[in-house]
C-alpha positions as CSV (number, residue, x, y, z in Angstrom):
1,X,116.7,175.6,2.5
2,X,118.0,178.0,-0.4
3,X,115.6,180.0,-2.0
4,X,116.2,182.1,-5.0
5,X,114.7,185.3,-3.2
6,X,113.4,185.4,1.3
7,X,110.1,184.5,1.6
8,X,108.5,188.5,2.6
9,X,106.9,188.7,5.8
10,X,105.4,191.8,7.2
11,X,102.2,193.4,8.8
12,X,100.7,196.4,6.3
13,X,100.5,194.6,2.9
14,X,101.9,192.1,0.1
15,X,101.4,192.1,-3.6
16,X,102.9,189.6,-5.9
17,X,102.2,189.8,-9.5
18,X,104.0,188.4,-13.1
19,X,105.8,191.5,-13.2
20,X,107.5,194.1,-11.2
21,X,105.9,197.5,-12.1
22,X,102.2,196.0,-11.5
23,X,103.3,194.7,-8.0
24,X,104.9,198.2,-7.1
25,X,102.0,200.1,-8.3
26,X,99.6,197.8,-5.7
27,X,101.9,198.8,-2.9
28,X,102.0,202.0,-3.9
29,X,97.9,201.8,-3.4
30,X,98.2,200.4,-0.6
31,X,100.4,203.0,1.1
32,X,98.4,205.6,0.2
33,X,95.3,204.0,2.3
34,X,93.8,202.0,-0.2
35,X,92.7,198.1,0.6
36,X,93.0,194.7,-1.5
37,X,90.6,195.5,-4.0
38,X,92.1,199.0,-5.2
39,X,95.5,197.6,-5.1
40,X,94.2,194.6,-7.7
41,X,92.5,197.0,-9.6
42,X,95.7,199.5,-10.4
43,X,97.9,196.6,-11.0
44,X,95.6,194.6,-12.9
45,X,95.7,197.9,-15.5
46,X,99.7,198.2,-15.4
47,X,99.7,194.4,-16.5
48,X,97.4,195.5,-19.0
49,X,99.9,198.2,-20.3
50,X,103.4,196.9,-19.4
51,X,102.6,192.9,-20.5
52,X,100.3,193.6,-23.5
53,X,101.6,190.5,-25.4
54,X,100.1,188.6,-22.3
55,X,97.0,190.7,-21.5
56,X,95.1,193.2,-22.2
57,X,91.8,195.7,-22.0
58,X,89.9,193.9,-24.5
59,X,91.0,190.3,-22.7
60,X,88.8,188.2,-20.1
61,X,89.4,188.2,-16.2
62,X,88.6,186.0,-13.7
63,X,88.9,186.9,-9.7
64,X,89.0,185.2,-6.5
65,X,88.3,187.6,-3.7
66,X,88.2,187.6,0.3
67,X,86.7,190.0,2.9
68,X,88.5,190.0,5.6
69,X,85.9,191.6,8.0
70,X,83.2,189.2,6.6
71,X,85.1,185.8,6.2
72,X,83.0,185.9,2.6
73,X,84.6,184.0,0.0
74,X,83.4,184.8,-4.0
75,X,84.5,184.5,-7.5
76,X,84.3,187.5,-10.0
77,X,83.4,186.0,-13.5
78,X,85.1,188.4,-16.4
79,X,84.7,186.1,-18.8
80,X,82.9,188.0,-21.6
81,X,80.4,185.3,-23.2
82,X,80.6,184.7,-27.3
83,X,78.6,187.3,-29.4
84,X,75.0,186.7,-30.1
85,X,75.8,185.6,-33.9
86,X,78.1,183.1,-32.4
87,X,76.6,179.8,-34.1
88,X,78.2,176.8,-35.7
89,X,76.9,177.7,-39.3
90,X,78.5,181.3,-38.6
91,X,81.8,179.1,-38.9
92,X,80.9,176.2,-41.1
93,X,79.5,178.5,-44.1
94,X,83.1,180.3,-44.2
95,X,84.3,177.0,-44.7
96,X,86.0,176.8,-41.2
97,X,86.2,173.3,-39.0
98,X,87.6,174.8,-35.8
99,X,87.2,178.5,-34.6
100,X,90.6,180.4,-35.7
101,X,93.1,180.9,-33.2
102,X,93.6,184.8,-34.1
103,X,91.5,187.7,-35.5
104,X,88.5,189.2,-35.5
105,X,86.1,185.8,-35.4
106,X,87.8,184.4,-32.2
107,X,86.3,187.6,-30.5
108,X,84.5,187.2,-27.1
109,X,83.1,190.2,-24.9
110,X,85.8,191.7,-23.4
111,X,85.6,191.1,-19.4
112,X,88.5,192.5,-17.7
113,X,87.6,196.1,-18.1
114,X,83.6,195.2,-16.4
115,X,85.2,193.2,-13.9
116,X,87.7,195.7,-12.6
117,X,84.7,197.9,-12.6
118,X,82.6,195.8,-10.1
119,X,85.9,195.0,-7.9
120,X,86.5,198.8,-7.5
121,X,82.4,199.8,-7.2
122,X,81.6,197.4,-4.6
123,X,84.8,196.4,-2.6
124,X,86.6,199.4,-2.9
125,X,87.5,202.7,-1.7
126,X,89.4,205.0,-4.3
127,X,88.7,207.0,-6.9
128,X,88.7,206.1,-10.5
129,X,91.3,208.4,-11.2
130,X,93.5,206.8,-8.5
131,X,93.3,203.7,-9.7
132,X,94.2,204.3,-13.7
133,X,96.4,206.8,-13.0
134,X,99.2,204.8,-13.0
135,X,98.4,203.1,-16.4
136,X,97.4,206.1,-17.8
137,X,101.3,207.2,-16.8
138,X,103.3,203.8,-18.2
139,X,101.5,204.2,-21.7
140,X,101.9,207.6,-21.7
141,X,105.0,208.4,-20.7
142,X,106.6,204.9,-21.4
143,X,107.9,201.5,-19.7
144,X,110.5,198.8,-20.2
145,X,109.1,196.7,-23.1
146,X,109.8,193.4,-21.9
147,X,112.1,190.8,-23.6
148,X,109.0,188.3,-24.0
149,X,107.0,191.4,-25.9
150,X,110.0,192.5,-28.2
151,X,110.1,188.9,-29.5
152,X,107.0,188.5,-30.0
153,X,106.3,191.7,-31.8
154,X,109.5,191.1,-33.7
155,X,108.2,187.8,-34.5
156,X,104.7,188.9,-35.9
157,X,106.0,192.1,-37.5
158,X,105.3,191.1,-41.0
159,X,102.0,189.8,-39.9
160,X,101.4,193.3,-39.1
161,X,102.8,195.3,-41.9
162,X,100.9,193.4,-44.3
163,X,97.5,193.0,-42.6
164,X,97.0,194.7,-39.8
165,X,98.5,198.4,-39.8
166,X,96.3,199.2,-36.3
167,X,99.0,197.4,-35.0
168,X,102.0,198.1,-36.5
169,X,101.3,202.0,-35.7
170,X,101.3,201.2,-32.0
171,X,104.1,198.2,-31.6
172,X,106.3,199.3,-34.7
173,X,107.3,202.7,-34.1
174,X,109.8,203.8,-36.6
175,X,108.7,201.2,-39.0
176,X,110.9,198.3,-36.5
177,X,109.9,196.2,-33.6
178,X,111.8,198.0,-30.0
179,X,114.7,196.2,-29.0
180,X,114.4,194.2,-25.2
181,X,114.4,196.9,-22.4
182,X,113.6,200.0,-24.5
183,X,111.2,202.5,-23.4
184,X,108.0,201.8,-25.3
185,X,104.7,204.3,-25.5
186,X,101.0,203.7,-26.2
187,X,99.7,207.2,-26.4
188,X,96.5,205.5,-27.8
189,X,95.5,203.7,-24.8
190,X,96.5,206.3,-22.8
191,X,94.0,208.3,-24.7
192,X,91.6,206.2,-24.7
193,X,91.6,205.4,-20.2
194,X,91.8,208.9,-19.9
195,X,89.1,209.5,-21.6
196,X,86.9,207.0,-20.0
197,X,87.8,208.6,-16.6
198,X,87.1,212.2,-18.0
199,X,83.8,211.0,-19.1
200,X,83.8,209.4,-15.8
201,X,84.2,212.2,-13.6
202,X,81.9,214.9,-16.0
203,X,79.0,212.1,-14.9
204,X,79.5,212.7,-10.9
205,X,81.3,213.8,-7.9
206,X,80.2,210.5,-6.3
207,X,82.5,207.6,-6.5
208,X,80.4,204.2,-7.2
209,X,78.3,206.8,-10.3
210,X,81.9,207.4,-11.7
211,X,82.7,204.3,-11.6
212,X,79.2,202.7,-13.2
213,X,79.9,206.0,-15.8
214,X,83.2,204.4,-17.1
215,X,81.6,200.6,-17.2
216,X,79.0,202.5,-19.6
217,X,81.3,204.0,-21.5
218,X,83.4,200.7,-22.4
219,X,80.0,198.9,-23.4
220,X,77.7,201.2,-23.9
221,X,79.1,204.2,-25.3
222,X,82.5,205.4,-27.4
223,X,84.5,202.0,-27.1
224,X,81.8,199.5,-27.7
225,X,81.2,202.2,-30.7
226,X,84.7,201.8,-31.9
227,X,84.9,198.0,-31.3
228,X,81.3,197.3,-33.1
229,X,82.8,199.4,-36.3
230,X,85.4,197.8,-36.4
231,X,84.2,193.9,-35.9
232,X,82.2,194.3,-39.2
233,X,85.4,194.7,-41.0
234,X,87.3,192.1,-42.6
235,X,90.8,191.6,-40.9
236,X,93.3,188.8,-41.7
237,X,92.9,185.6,-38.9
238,X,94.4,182.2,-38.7
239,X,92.7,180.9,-41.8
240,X,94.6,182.6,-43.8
241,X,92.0,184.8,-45.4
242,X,90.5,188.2,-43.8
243,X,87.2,187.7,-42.1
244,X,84.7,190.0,-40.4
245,X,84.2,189.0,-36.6
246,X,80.8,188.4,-34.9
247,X,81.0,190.5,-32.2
248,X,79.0,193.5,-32.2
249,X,78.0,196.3,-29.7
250,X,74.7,195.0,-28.4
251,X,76.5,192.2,-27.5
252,X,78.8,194.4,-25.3
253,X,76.1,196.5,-24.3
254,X,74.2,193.5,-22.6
255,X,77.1,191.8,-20.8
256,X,77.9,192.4,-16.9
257,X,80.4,190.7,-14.7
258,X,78.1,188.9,-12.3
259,X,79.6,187.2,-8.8
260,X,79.2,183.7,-7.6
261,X,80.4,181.2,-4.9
262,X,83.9,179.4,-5.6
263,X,83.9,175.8,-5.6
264,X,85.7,174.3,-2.6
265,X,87.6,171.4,-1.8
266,X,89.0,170.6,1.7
267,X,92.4,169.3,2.2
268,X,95.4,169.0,4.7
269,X,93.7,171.6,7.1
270,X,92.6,173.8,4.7
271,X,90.0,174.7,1.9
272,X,91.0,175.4,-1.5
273,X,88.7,177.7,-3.6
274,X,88.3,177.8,-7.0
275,X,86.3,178.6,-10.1
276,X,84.0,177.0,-11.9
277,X,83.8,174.7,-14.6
278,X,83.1,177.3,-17.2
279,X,87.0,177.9,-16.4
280,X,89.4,174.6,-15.7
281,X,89.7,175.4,-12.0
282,X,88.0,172.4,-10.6
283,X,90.3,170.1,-12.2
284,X,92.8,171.5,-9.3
285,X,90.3,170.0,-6.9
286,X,89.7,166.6,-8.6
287,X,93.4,166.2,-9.0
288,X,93.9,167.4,-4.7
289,X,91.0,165.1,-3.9
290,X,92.6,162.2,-5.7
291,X,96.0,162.7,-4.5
292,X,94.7,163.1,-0.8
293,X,92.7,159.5,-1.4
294,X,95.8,158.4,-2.9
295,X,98.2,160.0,0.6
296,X,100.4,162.2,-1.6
297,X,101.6,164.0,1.7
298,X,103.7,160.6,2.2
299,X,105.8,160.7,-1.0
300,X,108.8,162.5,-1.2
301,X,109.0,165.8,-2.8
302,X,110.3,165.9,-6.1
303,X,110.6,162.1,-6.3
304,X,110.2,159.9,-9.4
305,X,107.0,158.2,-7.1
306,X,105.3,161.8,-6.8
307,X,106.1,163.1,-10.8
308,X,104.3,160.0,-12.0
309,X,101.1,159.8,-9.0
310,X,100.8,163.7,-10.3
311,X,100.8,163.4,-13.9
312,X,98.4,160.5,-13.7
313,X,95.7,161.9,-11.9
314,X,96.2,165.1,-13.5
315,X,95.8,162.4,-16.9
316,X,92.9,161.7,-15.1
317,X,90.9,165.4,-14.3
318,X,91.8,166.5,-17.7
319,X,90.0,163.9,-19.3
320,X,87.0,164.6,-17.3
321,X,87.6,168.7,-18.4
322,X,87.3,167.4,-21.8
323,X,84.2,165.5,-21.1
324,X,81.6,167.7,-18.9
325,X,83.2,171.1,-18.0
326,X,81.3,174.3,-20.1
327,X,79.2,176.9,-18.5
328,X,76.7,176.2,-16.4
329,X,74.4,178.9,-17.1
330,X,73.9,176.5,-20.4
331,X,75.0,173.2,-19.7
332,X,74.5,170.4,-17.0
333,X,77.7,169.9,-15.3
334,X,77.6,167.1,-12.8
335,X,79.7,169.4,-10.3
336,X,78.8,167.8,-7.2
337,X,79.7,164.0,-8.6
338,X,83.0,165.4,-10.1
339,X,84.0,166.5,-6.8
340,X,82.8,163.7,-4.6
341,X,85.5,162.3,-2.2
342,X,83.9,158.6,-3.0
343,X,84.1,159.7,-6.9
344,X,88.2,160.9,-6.3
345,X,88.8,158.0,-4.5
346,X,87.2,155.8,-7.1
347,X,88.9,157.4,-10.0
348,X,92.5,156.9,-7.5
349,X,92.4,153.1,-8.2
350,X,93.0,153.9,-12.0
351,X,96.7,155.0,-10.9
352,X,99.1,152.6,-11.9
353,X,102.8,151.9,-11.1
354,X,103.0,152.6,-15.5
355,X,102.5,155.9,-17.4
356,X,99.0,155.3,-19.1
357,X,98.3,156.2,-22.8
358,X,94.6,156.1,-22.4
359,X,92.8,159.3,-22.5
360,X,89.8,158.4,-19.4
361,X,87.1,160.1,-18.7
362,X,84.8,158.9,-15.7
363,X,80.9,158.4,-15.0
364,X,80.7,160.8,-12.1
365,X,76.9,160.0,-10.9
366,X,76.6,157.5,-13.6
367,X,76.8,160.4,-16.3
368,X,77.8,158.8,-19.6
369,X,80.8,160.7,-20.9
370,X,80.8,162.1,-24.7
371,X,83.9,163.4,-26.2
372,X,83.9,165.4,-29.2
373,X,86.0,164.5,-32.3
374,X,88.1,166.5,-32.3
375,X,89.2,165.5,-28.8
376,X,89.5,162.1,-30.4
377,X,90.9,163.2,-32.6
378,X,94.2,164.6,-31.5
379,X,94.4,162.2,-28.6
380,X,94.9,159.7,-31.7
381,X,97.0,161.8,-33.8
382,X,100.1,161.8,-30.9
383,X,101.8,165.3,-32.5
384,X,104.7,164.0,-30.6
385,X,107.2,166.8,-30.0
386,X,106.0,169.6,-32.0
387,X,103.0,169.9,-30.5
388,X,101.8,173.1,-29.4
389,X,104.3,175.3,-32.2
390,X,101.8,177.6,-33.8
391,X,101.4,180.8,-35.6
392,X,102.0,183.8,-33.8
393,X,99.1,184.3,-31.3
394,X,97.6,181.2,-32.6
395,X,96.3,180.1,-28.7
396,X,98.8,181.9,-25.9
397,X,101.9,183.1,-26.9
398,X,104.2,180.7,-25.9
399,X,107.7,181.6,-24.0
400,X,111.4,180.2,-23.8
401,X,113.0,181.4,-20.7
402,X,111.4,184.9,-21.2
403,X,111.4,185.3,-24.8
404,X,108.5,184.3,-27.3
405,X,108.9,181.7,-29.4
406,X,106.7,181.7,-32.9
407,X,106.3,179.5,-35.5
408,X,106.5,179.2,-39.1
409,X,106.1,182.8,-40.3
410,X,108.6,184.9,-42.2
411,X,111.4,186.2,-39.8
412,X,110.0,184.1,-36.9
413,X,112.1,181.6,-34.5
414,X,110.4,178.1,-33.2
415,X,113.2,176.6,-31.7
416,X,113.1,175.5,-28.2
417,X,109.0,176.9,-28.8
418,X,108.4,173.3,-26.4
419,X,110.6,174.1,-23.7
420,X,108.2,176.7,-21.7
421,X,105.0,174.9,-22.6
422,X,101.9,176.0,-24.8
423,X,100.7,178.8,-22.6
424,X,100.9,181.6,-20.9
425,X,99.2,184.8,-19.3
426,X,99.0,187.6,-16.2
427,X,99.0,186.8,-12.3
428,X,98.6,189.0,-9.1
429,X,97.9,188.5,-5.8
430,X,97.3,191.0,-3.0
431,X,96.4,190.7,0.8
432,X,96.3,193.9,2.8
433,X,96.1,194.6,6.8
434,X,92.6,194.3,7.1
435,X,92.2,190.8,6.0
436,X,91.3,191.5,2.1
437,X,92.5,189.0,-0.4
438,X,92.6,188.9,-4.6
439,X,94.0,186.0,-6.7
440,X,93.3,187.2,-10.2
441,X,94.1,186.0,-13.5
442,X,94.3,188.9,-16.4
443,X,94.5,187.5,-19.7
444,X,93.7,187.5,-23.6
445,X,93.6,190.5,-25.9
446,X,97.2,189.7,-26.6
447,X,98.7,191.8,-29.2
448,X,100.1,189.1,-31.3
449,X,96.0,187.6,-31.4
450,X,94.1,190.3,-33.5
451,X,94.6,193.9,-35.1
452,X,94.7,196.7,-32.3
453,X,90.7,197.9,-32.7
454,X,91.5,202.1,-34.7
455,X,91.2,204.9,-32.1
456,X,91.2,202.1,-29.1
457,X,95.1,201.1,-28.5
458,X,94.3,197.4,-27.5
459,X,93.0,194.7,-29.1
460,X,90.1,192.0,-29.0
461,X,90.4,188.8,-27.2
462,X,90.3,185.6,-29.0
463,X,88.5,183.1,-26.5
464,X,86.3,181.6,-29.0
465,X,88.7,179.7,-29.9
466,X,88.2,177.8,-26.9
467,X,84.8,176.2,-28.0
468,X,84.6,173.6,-30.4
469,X,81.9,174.1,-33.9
470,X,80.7,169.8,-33.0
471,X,77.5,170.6,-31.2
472,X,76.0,168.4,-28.8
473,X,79.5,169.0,-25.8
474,X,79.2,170.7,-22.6
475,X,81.8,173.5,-24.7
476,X,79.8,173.6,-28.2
477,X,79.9,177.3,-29.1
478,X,76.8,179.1,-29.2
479,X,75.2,182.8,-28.6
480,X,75.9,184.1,-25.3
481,X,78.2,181.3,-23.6
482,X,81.2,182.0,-22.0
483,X,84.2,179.8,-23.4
484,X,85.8,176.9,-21.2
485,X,88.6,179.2,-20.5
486,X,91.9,178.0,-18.7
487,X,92.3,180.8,-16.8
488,X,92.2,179.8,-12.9
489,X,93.0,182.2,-9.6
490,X,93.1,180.2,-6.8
491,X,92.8,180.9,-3.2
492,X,93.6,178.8,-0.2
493,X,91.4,179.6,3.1
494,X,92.3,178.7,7.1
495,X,91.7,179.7,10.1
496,X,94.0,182.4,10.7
497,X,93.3,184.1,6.9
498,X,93.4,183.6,3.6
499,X,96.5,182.9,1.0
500,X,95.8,183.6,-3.0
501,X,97.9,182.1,-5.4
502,X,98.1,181.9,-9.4
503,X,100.2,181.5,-12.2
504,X,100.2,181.9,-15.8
505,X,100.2,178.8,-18.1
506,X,97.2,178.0,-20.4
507,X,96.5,174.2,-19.4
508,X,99.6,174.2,-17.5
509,X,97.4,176.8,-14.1
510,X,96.5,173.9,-12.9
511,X,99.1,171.5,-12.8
512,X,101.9,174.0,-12.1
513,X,100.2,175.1,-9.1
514,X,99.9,171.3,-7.6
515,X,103.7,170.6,-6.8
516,X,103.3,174.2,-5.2
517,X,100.5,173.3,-3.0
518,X,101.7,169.9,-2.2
519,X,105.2,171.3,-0.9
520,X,103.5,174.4,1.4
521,X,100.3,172.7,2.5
522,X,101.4,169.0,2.8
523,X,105.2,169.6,3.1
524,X,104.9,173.0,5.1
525,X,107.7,174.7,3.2
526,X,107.5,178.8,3.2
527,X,105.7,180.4,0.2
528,X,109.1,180.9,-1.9
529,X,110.6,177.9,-1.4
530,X,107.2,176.4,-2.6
531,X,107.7,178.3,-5.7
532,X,110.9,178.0,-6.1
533,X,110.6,173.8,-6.1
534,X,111.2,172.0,-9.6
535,X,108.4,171.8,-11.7
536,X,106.5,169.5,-14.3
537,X,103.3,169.6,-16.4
538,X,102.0,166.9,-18.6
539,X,100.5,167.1,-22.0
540,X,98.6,164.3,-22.6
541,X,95.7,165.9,-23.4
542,X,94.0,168.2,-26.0
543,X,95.2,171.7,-26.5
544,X,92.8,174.4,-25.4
545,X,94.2,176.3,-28.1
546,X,94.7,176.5,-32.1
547,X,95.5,174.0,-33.1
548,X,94.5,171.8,-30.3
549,X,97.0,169.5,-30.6
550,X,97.9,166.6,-27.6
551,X,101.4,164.9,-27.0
552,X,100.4,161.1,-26.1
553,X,102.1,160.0,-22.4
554,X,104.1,163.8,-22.8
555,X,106.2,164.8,-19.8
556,X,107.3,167.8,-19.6
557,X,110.1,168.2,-16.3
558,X,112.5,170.7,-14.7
559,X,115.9,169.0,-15.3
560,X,116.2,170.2,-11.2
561,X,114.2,167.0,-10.4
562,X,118.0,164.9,-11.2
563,X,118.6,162.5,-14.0
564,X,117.9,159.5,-11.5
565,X,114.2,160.5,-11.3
566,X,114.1,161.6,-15.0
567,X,115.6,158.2,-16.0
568,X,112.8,156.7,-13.7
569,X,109.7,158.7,-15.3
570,X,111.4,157.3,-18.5
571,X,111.0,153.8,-17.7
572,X,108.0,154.0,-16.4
573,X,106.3,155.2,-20.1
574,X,106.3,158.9,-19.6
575,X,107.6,160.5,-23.0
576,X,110.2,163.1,-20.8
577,X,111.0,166.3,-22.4
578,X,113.9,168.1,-20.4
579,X,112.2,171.7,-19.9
580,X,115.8,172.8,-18.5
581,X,116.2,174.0,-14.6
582,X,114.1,176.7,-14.5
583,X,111.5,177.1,-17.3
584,X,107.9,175.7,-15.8
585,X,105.3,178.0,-13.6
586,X,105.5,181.2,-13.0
587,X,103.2,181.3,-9.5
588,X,103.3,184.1,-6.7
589,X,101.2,184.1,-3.7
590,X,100.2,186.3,-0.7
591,X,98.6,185.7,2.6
592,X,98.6,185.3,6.2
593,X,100.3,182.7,8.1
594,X,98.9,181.1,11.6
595,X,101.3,183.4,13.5
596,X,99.7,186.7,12.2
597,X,101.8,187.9,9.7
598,X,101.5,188.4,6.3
599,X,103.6,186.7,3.6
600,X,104.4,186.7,-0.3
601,X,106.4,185.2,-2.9
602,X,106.8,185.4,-6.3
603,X,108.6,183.5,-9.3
604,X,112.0,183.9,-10.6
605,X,112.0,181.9,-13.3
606,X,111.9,184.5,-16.3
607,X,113.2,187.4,-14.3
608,X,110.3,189.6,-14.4
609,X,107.3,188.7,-11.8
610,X,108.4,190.3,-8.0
611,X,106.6,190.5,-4.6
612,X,106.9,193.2,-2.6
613,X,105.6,194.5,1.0
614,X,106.1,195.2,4.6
C-alpha cells in the first residue's frame, strides 16, 4: 500500500508530534540518555514556542503516560479549573448569556506549565535546564513562523493594534504581521523560562527541589504575580467591550496537576485508554464499544456502509457528551453505565440504514438525561454551512490546508473557514527503549484568544468558554471546576507494549482518531498507512466553542473516499461537505509492535507534524 511517508521502525526511540522541531527536540532527549517523559517534556515546550497560535504556557494539558518497567497505566490532568469568582452572576450582571470565546473572562488556571512539572519531577530524569533549554533557544534566537501562525496573526492584527498592544509588541514586529517561513523571536518568553530556571537552580542543587522551585514560581511567585495584575484589568473579549477577567493569583496559587486512572475499554485484542469525562475522551470508547456490538471490523474500509455506521454512533456518544459528561470531582457522571457493553450494544440498535436528524441522548442506568438550552438550542437552529466561522480566536483557530481562516474582522479571510473543521490544537507522542510511553495533548493559550499577559510573553487560556452560565448541567460553570475540555490523548495497550496516539481537532479528537483505529487495530494496517487513510467527522452536534453553533445531519468527508461513496452518504440524508483530499486529522503515533520493535507515524496533511527515530 502507498503511503505518503514509511511507517519508522527502530529499537532506541520514536517521537511524533504536530510539528517538526518539537519531534527533533524529543529525539534529541532521547539521545542524550533521557527516557519518555523528558523527551515529552522538551517537546511539549518547543510546541509551546514554535505553534503559539495552537498552544501555549498559559494553555491546559492533558497526558497519557506508561511505565514500561511497571506496566502502570495513568492520566495526568492539566486542566487548570475556572477561578474561584467563576459564578453564573459573575457573567449574567455584565450582561453576558454565554462565556466569551476570547479575553480575559474565558480564563482558566493555566495547566500545562504544572503538569510538565509533575511529568519531569516524578517520571523523569533530567535537569530542568535540559529540558527548557531548547525553548529557551527557539524564542530566543528564533524559528520558522509557520504558515498557520502568519495567517492568523495577519488576520487578528487590527484586533491587536487597537486593543491589545501586549500582543502586537510580540507578534507585530516592525509594526506588520511576519510573512510564512520567516524567522520569528519571542525574547519575552525566553526571558521569562529562563528566569524560572534561574530561580530554579538558586533554590537547589537537587533535581526534584528545582523542579518543585520552578512549579512555585509559575503559581506562586513572579508569573502568578504578573498574571493576577494583569486579570484585574479590563482587556477587549468577544463581547465586544473590554472586561476584567476572574482569575486571580490565589486561584493559581491553590491549583496542582493531580494523577488518576484512565478509563479503559477493551477491543479487538487490545485496551484503549482514555481520559475522563471532564475531557471528551470516553466518547472514543462509547463510539468503539458500539461499533464492536455493531462488527465494524466486517465493513470495508472507507466504504459508504462504514462513513454512515461511524457518523451515527458518533451522533450517538456526542449526544450523551452533551448530556452527563463534566468533572467528576463536582458532578455525578454515570461512567460505569455509559461504558457498559449491554448499554453500547443497546444504544447500537438506534443505527439505521438513514442519516438521523435527531440529536439522542440515552438513559445509561436509568439516568434521566437533561440538556441545557442552549444545546437545544443550536441543535434546532441548523447553522447549516457557516457553522463554526467565528472571530479570530473565538473557540480554536480554525485551519485550511495549513493556513488560518478568520472571520468577519477588518483585513480577515473566511473563505473555505469549513473545509478543515472548527478546531484545532498540539499532539506528541513518544515511546522510548525502556518501555515508557506519552500521548499528550498541548493546547489553549493561543495567541489569537487574549492579550499576551505584560512582562510574561504568552497569553491566558480561554477554556471557560467551554462551560455553559444554565446551571443545573453536569458542565454548569462554577468556582473551582475544570471545563469539559475536548482535549483527548489516547493510548492503546497490548501485550507486547503500549502505542499512544492523538491528534489535534476540537470535537473532531475523537472522531478523527476512529477511522485510524479501525484501519490498524481491526484492519491491521501499519501506523502510517492508518494515518494516511481518508478521513471524516460529523458535526451534528453543538460546538464546544464560541459560538456553539451545530450543522443538523453535517458530513464532513475527504473527497479520497470516491464520489460513489460520497453520492451514497448523500442519499442516505447526510448533508456531505467535500473537505478536499487531504484536509481532516492530523494524528501521529508511536509504540511497539508484537515483534519488538518500535514504530511511529505521523500526519502529512498540512506539511508540518513529522516522526522521527531509530
Amino acid at each position: 500500500m502507498f503511503t505518503t511517508r514509511p511507517e519508522l521502525l527502530g529499537t532506541f526511540g520514536m517521537v511524533g508530534s504536530t510539528h517538526w522541531l518539537a519531534s527533533s527536540t524529543g529525539m534529541a532527549v532521547l539521545e542524550d540518555g533521557g527516557n519518555a517523559y523528558d523527551a515529552a517534556v522538551a517537546a511539549g515546550f518547543v510546541l509551546h514556542v514554535v505553534e503559539p497560535h495552537l498552544n501555549g504556557v498559559g494553555g491546559e494539558m492533558p497526558l497519557i503516560g506508561h511505565e514500561g518497567a511497571t506496566g502502570r497505566t495513568f492520566v495526568v490532568s492539566g486542566q487548570g479549573v475556572s477561578p474561584a469568582a467563576a459564578t453564573a452572576g459573575a457573567f449574567t450582571d455584565l450582561g453576558l448569556d454565554v462565556v466569551p470565546g476570547t479575553g480575559l473572562l474565558a480564563a482558566t488556571v493555566p495547566g500545562s506549565f504544572g503538569a510538565w512539572m509533575h511529568i519531569l519531577a516524578a517520571y523523569g530524569t533530567k535537569s530542568l535546564r535540559e529540558v527548557l533549554r531548547y525553548a529557551i533557544g527557539y524564542a530566543a534566537h528564533g524559528h520558522p513562523v509557520l504558515p498557520g501562525a502568519a495567517a492568523a496573526i495577519k488576520a487578528v492584527a487590527p484586533v491587536f493594534t487597537e486593543h491589545w498592544g501586549t500582543s502586537a509588541e510580540v507578534y507585530l514586529p516592525g509594526g506588520a504581521a511576519p510573512r510564512a517561513g520567516a524567522l520569528v523571536t519571542n525574547a519575552v518568553l525566553a526571558a521569562t523560562l529562563e528566569r524560572i530556571v534561574t530561580e530554579a537552580e538558586a533554590a537547589s542543587r537537587n533535581r526534584e527541589v528545582q523542579i518543585e522551585a520552578a512549579r512555585r514560581a509559575f503559581y506562586s511567585g513572579f508569573v502568578a504575580e504578573a498574571i493576577d495584575a494583569f486579570a484585574a484589568t479590563k482587556q477587549w473579549d468577544g463581547s465586544g467591550e473590554p472586561h476584567a477577567g476572574l482569575l486571580t493569583g490565589a486561584d493559581l496559587d491553590s491549583w496542582v496537576a493531580t494523577e488518576e486512572d484512565p478509563l479503559l475499554l477493551d477491543v479487538a485484542g487490545a485496551t484503549v485508554a482514555k481520559t475522563g469525562p471532564w475531557g471528551q475522551g470516553p466518547v472514543m470508547l462509547q463510539q468503539l464499544a458500539m461499533l464492536d456490538a455493531l462488527d465494524i471490523g466486517s465493513a470495508e474500509l472507507g466504504s459508504a456502509e462504514m462513513v454512515h455506521t461511524v457518523t451515527e454512533v458518533a451522533k450517538l456518544a456526542f449526544a450523551d457528551r452533551e448530556a452527563y459528561y463534566g468533572d467528576p470531582d463536582h458532578v455525578r457522571v454515570p461512567i460505569q453505565d455509559l461504558l457498559s457493553p449491554a448499554y453500547a450494544a443497546q444504544r447500537a440498535t438506534l443505527v439505521g440504514p438513514e442519516a438521523s436528524t435527531d440529536f439522542r441522548p440515552g438513559s445509561p442506568g436509568g439516568t434521566t438525561p437533561h440538556l441545557g438550552q442552549a444545546v437545544l438550542a443550536a441543535m434546532a437552529a441548523d447553522a447549516g454551512h457557516d457553522a463554526g466561522v467565528r472571530l479570530p480566536g473565538q473557540g480554536e483557530p480554525t485551519l485550511d490546508g495549513g493556513t488560518a481562516s478568520a472571520g468577519p474582522v477588518a483585513g480577515a479571510d473566511i473563505e473555505g473557514a469549513e473545509r478543515a473543521g472548527r478546531g484545532d490544537t498540539c499532539h506528541l507522542d513518544v515511546v522510548d527503549r525502556w518501555g515508557n510511553a506519552v500521548s499528550a495533548t498541548p493546547s489553549g493559550g493561543w495567541l489569537q484568544s487574549s492579550p499576551v499577559v505584560p512582562g510574561l510573553g504568552f497569553a491566558l487560556g480561554t477554556r471557560a468558554q467551554m462551560f455553559w452560565l444554565e446551571q443545573g448541567l453536569p458542565a454548569s460553570i462554577a468556582p473551582r471546576r475544570r471545563p469539559r475540555t475536548t482535549l483527548s490523548p489516547g493510548m492503546v495497550l497490548r501485550e507486547h507494549g503500549p502505542m499512544a496516539f492523538g491528534t489535534p481537532g476540537g470535537d473532531q479528537q475523537d472522531q478523527w482518531t476512529i477511522p485510524f483505529l479501525i484501519a490498524h487495530l481491526f484492519g491491521g494496517h501499519n501506523l502510517q498507512a492508518s494515518i494516511d487513510a481518508p478521513s471524516w467527522h460529523t458535526t451534528h452536534l453543538p460546538s464546544s466553542f464560541y459560538p456553539r453553533q451545530a450543522e443538523m445531519a453535517g458530513l464532513h468527508v475527504e473527497s479520497r473516499l470516491g464520489e460513489q461513496v460520497l453520492a451514497e452518504l448523500r442519499r442516505r440524508g447526510h448533508r456531505v461537505t467535500d473537505a478536499g483530499p487531504w484536509s481532516l486529522g492530523f494524528i501521529s503515533a508511536a509504540g511497539r509492535r508484537a515483534d519488538g520493535l518500535l514504530h511511529a507515524g505521523a500526519n502529512p496533511r498540512r506539511m508540518q507534524g513529522y516522526a522521527v527515530g531509530r
